[in-house]
N, C-alpha and C positions, 0 to 999 in steps of 0.2 A: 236775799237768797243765801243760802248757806251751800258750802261746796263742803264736803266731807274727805279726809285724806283715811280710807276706809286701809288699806295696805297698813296702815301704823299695827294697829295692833296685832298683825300676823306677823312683822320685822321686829315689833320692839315689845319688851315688858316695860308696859307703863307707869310710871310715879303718879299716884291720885291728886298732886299738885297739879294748878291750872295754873298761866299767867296769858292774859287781853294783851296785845302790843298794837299797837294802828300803823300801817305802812304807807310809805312815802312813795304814790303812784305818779304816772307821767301821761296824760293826753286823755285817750281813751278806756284806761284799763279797768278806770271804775266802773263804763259801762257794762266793761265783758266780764267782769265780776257778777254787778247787779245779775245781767244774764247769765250767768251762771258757766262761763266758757274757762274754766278753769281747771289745772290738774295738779295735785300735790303730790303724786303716788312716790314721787322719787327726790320729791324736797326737804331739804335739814333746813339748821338755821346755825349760823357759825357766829363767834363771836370776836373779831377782829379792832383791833387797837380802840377797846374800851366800845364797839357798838356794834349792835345785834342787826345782821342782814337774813335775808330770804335767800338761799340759792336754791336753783333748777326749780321752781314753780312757774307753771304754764301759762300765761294770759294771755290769750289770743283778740288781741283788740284789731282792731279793722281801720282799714283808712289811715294808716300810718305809712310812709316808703321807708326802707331799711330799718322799718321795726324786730330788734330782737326778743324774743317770745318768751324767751329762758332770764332775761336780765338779771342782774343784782341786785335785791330792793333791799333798800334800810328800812329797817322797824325802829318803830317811834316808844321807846321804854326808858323809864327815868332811868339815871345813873345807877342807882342803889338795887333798881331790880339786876341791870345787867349784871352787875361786882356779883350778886347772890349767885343769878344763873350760872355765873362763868365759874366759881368757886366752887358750886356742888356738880358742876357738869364734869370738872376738873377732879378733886376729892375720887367721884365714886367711878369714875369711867364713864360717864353718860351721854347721850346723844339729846342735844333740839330736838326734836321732833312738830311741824306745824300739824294740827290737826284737823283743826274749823279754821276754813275762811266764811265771815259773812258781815253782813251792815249790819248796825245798828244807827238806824235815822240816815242821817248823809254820810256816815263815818263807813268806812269799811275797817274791821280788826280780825285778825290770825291769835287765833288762840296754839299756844304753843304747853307741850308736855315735856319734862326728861322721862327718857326712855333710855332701858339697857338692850344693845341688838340682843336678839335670840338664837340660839345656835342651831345647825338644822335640823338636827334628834328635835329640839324643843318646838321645831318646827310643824313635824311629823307627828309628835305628840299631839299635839293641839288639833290639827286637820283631825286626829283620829279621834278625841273625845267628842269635836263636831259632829263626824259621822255615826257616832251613838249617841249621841244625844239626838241628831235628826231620825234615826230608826225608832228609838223610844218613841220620840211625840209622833210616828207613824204609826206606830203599834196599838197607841191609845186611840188615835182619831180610826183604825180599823172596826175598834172592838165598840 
């Protein structure tokens, strides 16, 4: 399954750099993954004393008592990606950003973007080239 963190690209301008990290789950969660019970809309990825975590992603796994849903997950990335990461996130101002959760085989991995937030003008811009662009391909499917 793949879960899409669709919000990214209306909060952030995206870097066309990709980086794969595989996360370090606990009990159930790769089920609720596989099924696809997952929410990124409001997840970063922070880099803290030299390693790269998931905060606020939702995994709603089942059958657990005092399961926290929000937890803190470590991402599984060599040394030398994090140093990169942490140094152009740092350099240009940039944000983690997760985008794709999904498996590949038994593995589940979080592909992650640097992004710059967007400001709300940039915001408003954007909705509105949407809304002509969606009028345009209306215009044509009329005629």
């Amino acid at each position: 399954m793949r879960t899409v963190n669709r919000k990214a690209n209306f909060h952030y301008r995206l870097e066309p750099e990709k980086i794969e990290a595989g996360i370090s789950l606990r009990g159930t969660e790769a089920k609720a993954i596989r099924e696809n019970r997952v929410d990124l809309s409001d997840a970063t990825v922070r880099i803290m004393n030299g390693e790269a975590f998931l905060i606020n992603a939702v995994i709603v796994a089942q059958g657990l008592a005092n399961y926290d849903q929000t937890r803190i997950r470590k991402l599984l990335l060599h040394k030398s990606e994090v140093i990169a990461l942490d140094t152009k996130a740092k350099q240009a101002k940039l944000t983690l950003v997760p985008i794709v959760l999904y498996t590949k085989g038994r593995l589940v991995k979080l592909e992650i973007r640097l992004g710059k937030p967007k400001r709300k003008f940039e915001k408003r811009a954007s909705i509105k080239a949407q809304d002509i662009k969606r009028e345009i391909e209306q215009e044509f499917k009329v005629r």
